[in-house]
Every structure is written in C-alpha cells, then in structure tokens.
N, C-alpha and C positions, 0 to 999 in steps of 0.2 A: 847107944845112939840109935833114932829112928831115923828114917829115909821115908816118906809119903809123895806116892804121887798122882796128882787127881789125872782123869781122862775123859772124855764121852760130849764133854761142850763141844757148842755148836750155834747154827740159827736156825731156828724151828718156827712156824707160826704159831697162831694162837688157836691154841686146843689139841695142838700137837703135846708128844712126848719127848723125853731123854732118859737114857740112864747114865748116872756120874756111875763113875768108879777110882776107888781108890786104893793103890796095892802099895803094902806096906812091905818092907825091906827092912834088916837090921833085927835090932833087939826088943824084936814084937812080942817076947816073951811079957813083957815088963808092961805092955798097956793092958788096961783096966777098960776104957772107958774111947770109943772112936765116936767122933762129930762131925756134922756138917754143918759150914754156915756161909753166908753168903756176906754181898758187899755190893752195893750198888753204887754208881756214880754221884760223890757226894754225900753220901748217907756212911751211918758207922756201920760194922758188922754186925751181921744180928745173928744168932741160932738158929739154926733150921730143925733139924732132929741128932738123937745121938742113939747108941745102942753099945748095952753093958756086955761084959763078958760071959753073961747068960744068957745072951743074946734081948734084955729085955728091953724094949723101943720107947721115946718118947719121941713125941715130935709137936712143933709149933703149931699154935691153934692160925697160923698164917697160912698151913701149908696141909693142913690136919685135910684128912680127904679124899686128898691130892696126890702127896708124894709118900711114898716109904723106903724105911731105911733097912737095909737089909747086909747078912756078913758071910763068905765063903772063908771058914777056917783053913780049907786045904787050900786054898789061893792065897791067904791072907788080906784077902780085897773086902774093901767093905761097899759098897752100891747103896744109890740114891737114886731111885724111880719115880720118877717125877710125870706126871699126868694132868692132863688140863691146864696146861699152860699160861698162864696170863702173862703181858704186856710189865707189869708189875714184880713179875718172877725174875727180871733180867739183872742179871749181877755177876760177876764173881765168885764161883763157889769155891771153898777151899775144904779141906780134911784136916781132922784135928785131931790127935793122938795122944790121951792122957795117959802118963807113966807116974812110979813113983820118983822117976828119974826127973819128970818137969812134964810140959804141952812139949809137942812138934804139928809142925806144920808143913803141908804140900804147898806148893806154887799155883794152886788156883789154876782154874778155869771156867773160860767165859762161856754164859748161857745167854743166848739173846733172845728174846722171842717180838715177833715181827706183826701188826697188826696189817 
C-alpha cells in the first residue's frame, strides 16, 4: 500500500507562484512512475506532468514553460513548481503513484489563482 499526500495549495495571483508537494509513505519501493494532474470545477482531470524513476520529465504542452516537475528520493516527495500563474491554472491538483501493485492517489489540493 501507498499513502500520498499532496501539500503547498493555496491563493496566489496571477503571475505569482506555488510549489505542490507531494510525500509518499508506504511501499514506495513499488512505484515506477509519480504524476500530477489537476481538476477544475466541472471539467474532467487532465495530466499535468509525470516523472520516471530515472527521474525522466514529461509535462503538458498546457503547462510546458511553466511549471516543473521534480523528485527528492531521500524525502520521497515528489514537487510541482508552477510559475506564471494563470486564472486558467485553478483546480485541484492531486499526486498519482503508479505501482505494479495498481495507481494511488493523494486528497488533492486546491490551487486558486486570483485575477
């Protein structure tokens, strides 16, 4: 079992920053593969970025720029640096933890950004 839990939401304006973070607990031995994705009021969840166990980055041409995704092994936190802000960016952001065990997920937290 994994345990994620996201942190660092908040209300920020626009052009401001945040950094998510997310620390994993449990049998982090077993993911492959950590994500972010968000979720806005109404809308489905979409992808934001992920990062492999070789630390190799992808991230959303939404967000491409912008934000980066980044990982402390000895914390086991994975972090999402988000920059330039937009009105557009407000959602939900959650942490995603692929195992061979299955996905886990954090409880989300709120990013607001304020024009």
């Amino acid at each position: 079992q994994v345990h994620l839990v996201e942190s660092g939401g908040g209300l920020v304006q626009v052009g401001g920053s945040l950094r998510l973070s997310c620390a994993a607990s449990g049998s982090i031995f077993t993911i492959s593969t950590m994500a972010w994705y968000r979720q806005a009021p109404g809308k489905q969840r979409e992808w934001v970025a992920s990062i492999g166990s070789a630390s190799i980055t992808t991230i959303s041409d939404s967000v491409k720029g912008r934000f980066t995704i980044s990982r402390d092994n000895a914390k086991n936190t994975v972090y999402l640096q988000m920059n330039r802000l937009k009105p557009e960016d407000t959602a939900v952001y959650y942490c995603r933890g692929t195992s061979y065990m299955g996905d886990y997920w954090g409880q989300g937290t709120q990013v607001t950004v304020s024009s």
